[in-house]
N, C-alpha and C positions, 0 to 999 in steps of 0.2 A: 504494500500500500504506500502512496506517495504522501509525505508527508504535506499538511496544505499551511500557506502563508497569508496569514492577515492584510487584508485589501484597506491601506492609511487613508483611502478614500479624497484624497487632496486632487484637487485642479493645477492649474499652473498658478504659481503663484509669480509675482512682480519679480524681475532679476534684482537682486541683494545688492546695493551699491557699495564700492571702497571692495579693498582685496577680498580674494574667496580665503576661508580658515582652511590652514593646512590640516592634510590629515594625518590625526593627532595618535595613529598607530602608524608605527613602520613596522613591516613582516618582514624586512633585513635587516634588523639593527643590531641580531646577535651575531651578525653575516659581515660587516661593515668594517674596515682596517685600512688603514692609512696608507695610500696607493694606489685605491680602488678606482678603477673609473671613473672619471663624474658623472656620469649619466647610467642611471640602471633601464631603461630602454630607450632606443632611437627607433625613430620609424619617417618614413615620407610615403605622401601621397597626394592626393587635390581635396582643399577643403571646398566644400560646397554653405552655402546658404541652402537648410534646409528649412520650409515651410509643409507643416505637418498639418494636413484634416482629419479627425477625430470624430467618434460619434456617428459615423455613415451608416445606415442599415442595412448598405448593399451596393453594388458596383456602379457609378454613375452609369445612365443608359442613355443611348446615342441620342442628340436634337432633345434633351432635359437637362432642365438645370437642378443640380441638389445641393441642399444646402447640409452644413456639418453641422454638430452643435459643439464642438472644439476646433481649436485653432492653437499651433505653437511654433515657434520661431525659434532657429538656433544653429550653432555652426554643425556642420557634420560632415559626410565622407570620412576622410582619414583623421577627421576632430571627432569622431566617435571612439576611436580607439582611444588617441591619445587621451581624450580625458577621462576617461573610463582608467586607464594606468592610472593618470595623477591622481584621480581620488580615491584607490586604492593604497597610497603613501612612494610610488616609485617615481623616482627621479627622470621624466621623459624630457627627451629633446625631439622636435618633430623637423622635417627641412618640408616643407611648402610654397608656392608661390601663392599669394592673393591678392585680389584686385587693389585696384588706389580707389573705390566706389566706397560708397557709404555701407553697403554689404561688406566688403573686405575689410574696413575700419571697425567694422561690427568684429566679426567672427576673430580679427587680431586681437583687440580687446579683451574677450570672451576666453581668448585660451590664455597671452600672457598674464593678463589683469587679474582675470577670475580664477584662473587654474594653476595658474603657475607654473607652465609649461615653458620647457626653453625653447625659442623661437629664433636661437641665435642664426641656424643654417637655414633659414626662411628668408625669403625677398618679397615685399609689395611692386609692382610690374606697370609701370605707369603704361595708362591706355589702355589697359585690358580689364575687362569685367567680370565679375566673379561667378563661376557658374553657381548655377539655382537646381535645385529640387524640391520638386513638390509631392507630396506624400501622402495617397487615399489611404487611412485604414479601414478598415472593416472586414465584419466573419473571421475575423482573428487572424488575418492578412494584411499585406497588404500591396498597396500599387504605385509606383512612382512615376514620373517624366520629368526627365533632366534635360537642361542647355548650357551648355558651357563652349569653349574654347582651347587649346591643347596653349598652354601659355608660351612667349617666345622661351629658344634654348637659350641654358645659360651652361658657361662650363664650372664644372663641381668647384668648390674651393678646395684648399687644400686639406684643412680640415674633415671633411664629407667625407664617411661618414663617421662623427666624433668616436673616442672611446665610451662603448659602453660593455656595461651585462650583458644585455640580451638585445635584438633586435626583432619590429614585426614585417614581415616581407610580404607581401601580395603577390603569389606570383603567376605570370601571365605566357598563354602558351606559345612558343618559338620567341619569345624577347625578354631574351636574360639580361638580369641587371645586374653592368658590373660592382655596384656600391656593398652587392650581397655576399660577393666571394671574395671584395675587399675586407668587411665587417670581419667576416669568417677567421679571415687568415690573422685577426687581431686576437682571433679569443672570443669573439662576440657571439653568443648563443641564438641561432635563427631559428624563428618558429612563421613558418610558412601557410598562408591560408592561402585561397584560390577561387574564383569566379566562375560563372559560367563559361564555357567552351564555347564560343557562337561558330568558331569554325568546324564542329562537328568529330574533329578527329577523337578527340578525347585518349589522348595519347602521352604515358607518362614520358616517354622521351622528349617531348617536348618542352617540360618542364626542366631545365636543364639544372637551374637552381634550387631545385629538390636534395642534389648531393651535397649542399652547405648548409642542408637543415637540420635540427637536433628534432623536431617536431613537424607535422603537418596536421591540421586542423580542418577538413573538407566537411562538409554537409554528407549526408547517407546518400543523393542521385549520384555527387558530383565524385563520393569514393567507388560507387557499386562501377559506374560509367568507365572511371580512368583501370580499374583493374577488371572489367569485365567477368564481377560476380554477381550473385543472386540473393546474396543477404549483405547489407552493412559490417556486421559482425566477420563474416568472410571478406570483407575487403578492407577492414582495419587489420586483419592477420596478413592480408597480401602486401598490404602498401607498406608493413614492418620490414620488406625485404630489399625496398629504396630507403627508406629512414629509421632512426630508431624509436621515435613516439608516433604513433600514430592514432589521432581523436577522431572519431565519428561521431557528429550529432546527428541525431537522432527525432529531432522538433519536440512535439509532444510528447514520444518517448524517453528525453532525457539525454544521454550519450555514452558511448562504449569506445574506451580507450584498449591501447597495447604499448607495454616497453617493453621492445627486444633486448634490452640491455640489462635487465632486470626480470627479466618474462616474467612481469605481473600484467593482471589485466583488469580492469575495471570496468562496471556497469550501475550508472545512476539513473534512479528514473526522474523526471521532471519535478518540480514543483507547481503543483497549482495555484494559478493564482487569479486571478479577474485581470485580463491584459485591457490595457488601456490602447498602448500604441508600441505595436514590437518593431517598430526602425531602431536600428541598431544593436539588437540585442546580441545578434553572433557576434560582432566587436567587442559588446562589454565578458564574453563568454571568453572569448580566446586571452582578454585582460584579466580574464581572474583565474585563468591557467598559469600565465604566464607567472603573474604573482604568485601561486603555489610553486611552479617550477622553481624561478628562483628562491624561494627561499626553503626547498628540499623540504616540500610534503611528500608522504607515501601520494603514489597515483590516484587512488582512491577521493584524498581529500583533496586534491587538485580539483580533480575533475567534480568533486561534489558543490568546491568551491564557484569553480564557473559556471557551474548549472546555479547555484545559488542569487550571485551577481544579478545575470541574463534573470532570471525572474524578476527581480526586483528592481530592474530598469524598463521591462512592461507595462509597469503601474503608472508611468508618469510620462509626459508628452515628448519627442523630439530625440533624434537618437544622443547625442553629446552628452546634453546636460539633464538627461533620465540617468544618467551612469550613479547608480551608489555612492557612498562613500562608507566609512566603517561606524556612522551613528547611524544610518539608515541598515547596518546589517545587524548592529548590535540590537538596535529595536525590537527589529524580526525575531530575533534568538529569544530574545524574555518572552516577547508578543506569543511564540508560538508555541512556547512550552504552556503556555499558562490558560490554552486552549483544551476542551475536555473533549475526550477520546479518540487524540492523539494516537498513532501507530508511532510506539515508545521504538521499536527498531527501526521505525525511519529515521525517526528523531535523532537516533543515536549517530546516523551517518553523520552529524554535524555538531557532533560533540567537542568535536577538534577548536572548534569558535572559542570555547571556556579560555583556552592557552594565550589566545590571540586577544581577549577582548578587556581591557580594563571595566573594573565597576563602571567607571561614571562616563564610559564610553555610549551608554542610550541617552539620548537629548533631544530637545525638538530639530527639526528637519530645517540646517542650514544651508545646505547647497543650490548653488544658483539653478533656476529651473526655465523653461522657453516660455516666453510670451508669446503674444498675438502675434504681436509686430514692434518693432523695432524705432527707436529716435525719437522717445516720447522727451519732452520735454526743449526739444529744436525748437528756437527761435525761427520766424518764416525773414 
């Protein structure tokens, strides 16, 4: 039986002005010595301006107009991951390009200001517009349309890509990225996620930056597809024979890990919860892997971990700034013990939480969260 999580029942509330609080647990601190990287993970990719509709009862239908009864505003694409880390306690560096648009000044904001994200390998790009997504959910789905622009090239600095821990790679099929097998040959721990295939091959040799990863995190079509099996479960054992972690989500069923390197294996099933809006939630999933990776959970709690997160970034609007932080998981911990007839061996998959969580770690819910819309208080 799947343990169920308390529905905080909150809307979007107004973005919190003045710095976002850090988060006041670090899950490396007993990891941490003088020397260390400065960065416990790097990642790039393209932020978007994401605008979120909420509340739909069903798919817009052609020549009708529907209205939502939610609306949320917030930075997202590869600003889903990165702040989904930062409010987890790790040290992100992101390299992104953003517009010079009232969009792009938003979402810079949003992650150095509020999140604390270093922004150092990042450039604003005069002239270019920041792309947009817009996002139906509904039936516990949902639907996007994006417009963007592929920004002008710029060459790497020399720095790119800094030292870190760990890094998160997207990787993309026949266009391998050199920054990944440079990180690599640093020390840098790659945990690799992956997209749809629109070119049909579904072909793991194409993934050629598969071989610099300690981790691969695929979805159950997109693992059964690249290894040509018939269960999930069977193709996180195939895909252990290019990598040595391999995660299979699972959606509603939760997810089914493998370390070859350890040959443990792991199966958690979902948590229940009343989704509000699941944009982002695989991001905040693979960030709350990554955080068990680094800081040497058994596989188990890893993995119970970022099924955990990913719940509790469904509750609340907009992929980025749904992301957790550890007063909204401490919450959930008291909150759901103190539920009656609780399945006591669910429960216990998340026992782990005790070690990690200080008493006065549950508090009311500070993190900045998506508005409507954006530039309240401009002068015309």
């Amino acid at each position: 039986m799947t343990a169920s999580g308390p529905s905080h029942g909150k809307g979007p509330s107004p973005l919190t002005e003045g710095p976002h609080r850090q988060a006041h647990v670090d899950p490396l601190a007993a990891l941490r010595a003088p020397g260390d990287p400065p960065w416990d993970v790097y990642l790039t990719g393209t932020v978007f301006l994401d605008i979120v509709f909420t509340g739909l009862d069903s798919a817009p239908v052609r020549g009708t107009e529907s209205w939502a009864r939610g609306m949320g505003s917030s930075p997202g694409g590869v600003a889903n991951m990165a702040t989904a880390l930062a409010r987890l306690g790790l040290r992100t560096s992101l390299a992104a390009a953003f517009g010079d648009d009232h969009y792009g000044e938003y979402c810079w904001d949003a992650l150095a200001q509020g999140e604390g994200i270093d922004l150092t390998p990042s450039r604003s790009v005069p002239g270019w517009h920041s792309p947009v997504t817009v996002s139906m959910a509904y039936e516990g789905e949902r639907t996007m349309v994006s417009h963007g622009h592929e920004p002008p090239p710029e060459e790497p600095a020399p720095d790119c890509p800094p030292r870190a821990r760990a890094a998160v790679a997207s990787l993309v099929p026949g266009r391998p990225a050199t920054w990944i097998a440079q990180a690599a040959a640093r020390g840098t721990r790659i945990f690799g996620d992956v997209g749809w295939d629109d070119t049909g091959a579904w072909d793991l040799a194409g993934l050629s930056d598969l071989a610099h990863c300690e981790a691969f995190l695929p979805n159950a079509e997109e693992a059964m597809r690249y290894t040509r099996t018939d269960s999930p479960r069977a193709a996180a054992h195939a895909l252990t024979e290019h990598v040595p972690v391999a995660v299979v989500t699972l959606g509603a069923e939760g997810a089914y890990a493998v370390d070859r390197r350890t040959g443990e294996t792991a199966e958690v099933p979902a948590i229940a919860v009343e989704a509000l809006d699941p944009t982002g939630a695989g991001d905040v999933f693979v960030a709350g892997f990554v955080t068990g990776s680094l800081a040497g959970w058994p596989l188990a709690d890893r993995l119970a971990f970022a099924g955990l997160v990913a719940a509790l970034s469904v509750q609340e609007f907009g992929g980025s700034l749904s992301a957790p932080g550890w007063s909204e998981i401490a919450t959930w911990w008291r909150e759901v013990q103190s539920v009656e007839g609780q399945d006591r061996a669910a429960l216990s998959r998340y026992a782990f939480l005790e070690r990690l969580l200080p008493e006065d770690a549950a508090r009311p819910w500070p993190l900045r969260r998506a508005v409507p819309t954006i530039g309240f208080g401009r002068s015309n």
